[in-house]
LOLUM-464508 format. One record per residue (C-alpha): z, x, y; residue in three letters; residue number from 0. Coordinates in steps of 0.5 Angstrom, whole numbers, plus 500, padded with zeros to 3 digits. Layout:
N
> Z,X,Y,ALA,NUM
...
This chain:
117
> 590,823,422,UNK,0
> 591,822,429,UNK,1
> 583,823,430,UNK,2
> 582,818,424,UNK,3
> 586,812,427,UNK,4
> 583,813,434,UNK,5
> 576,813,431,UNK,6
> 578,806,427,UNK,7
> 581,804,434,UNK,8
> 575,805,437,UNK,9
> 571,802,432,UNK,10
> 573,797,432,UNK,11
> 574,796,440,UNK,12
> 567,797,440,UNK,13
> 566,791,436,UNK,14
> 570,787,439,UNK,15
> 567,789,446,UNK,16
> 560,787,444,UNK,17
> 563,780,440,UNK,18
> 566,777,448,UNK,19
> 572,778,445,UNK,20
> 579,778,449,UNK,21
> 582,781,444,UNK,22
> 579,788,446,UNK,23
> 582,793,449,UNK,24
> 580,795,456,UNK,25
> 576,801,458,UNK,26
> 580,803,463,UNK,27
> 586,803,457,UNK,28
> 581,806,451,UNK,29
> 580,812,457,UNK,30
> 587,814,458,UNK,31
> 589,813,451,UNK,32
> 583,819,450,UNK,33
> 586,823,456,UNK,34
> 593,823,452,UNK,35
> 590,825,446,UNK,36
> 587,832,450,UNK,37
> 591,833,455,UNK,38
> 598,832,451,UNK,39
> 596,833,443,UNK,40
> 592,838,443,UNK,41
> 594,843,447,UNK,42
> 601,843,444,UNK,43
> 597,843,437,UNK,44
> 593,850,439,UNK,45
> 601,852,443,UNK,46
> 605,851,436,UNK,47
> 599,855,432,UNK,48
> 599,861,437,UNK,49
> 607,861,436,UNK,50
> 606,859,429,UNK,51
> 602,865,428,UNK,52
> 606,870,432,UNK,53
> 613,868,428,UNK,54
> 614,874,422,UNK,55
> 613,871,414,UNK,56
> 618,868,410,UNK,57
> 622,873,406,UNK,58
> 625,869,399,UNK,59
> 632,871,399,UNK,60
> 631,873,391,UNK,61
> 627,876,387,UNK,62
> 623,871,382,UNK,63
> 624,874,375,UNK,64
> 617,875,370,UNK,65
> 620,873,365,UNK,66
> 619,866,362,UNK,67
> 625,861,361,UNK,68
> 625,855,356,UNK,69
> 625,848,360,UNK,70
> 630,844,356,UNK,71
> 627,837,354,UNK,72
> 628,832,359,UNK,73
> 634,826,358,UNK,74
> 631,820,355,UNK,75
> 632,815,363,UNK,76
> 627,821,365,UNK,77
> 622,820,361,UNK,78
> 616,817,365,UNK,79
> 614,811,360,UNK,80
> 622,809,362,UNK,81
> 619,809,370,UNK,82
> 613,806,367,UNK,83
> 616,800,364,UNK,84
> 622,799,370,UNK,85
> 616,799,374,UNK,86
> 613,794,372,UNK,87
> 619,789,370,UNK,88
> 622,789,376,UNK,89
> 617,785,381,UNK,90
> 615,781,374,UNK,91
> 622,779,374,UNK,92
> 622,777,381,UNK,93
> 617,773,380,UNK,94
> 619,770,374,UNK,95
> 625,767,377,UNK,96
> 621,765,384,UNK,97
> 616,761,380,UNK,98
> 621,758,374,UNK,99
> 625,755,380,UNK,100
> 618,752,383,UNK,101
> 616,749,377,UNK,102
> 623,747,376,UNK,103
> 623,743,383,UNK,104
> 616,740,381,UNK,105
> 618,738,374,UNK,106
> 624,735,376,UNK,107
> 621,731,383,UNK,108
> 625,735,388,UNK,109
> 625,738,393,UNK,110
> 623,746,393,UNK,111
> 627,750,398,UNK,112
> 625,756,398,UNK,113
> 632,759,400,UNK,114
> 635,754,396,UNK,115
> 639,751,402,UNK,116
């Protein structure tokens, strides 16, 4: 991710450099930035990886049975058509309401406040 976003970064400085715009990072703050990155990130990523590697594996504290359980079915508040539908109410619900109380304060030639103060 890190590489991503400085690449984004970069691209776009380069763009606005080549346009004159003032908006652009100077070069001199773009290099620093890239020192940071190989100076700093890097070499800690390569450091957590060797004492990473150098760590024992994970030992489970049980033993998994082979032996397959029935999975009783889930309550009905977890089925995923109740999260589809809670979803989808909630910001139209939001909306609703912001809307009926603009279209109100039109109708009724009043002043639309919109924290209603």
């Amino acid at each position: 991710f890190p590489g991503v976003a400085f690449t984004l970064f970069l691209i776009f400085n380069i763009i606005l450099w080549f346009m004159k715009s003032s908006a652009s990072a100077p070069f001199l703050d773009v290099m620093i930035l890239a020192a940071m990155w190989c100076c700093v990130s890097i070499p800690l990523v390569f450091l957590g990886a060797y004492f990473g590697y150098k760590q024992e594996s994970i030992e489970f504290p049980t033993v998994t049975s082979t032996i397959a359980r029935a999975i009783p079915p889930p309550p009905l508040l977890l089925q995923p058509w109740v999260g589809i539908i809670t979803a989808g109410i909630v910001p139209f619900a939001a909306a609703y309401v912001e809307l009926f109380f603009i279209m109100t304060s039109l109708w009724m030639d009043q002043y639309y406040y919109v924290f209603g103060f």
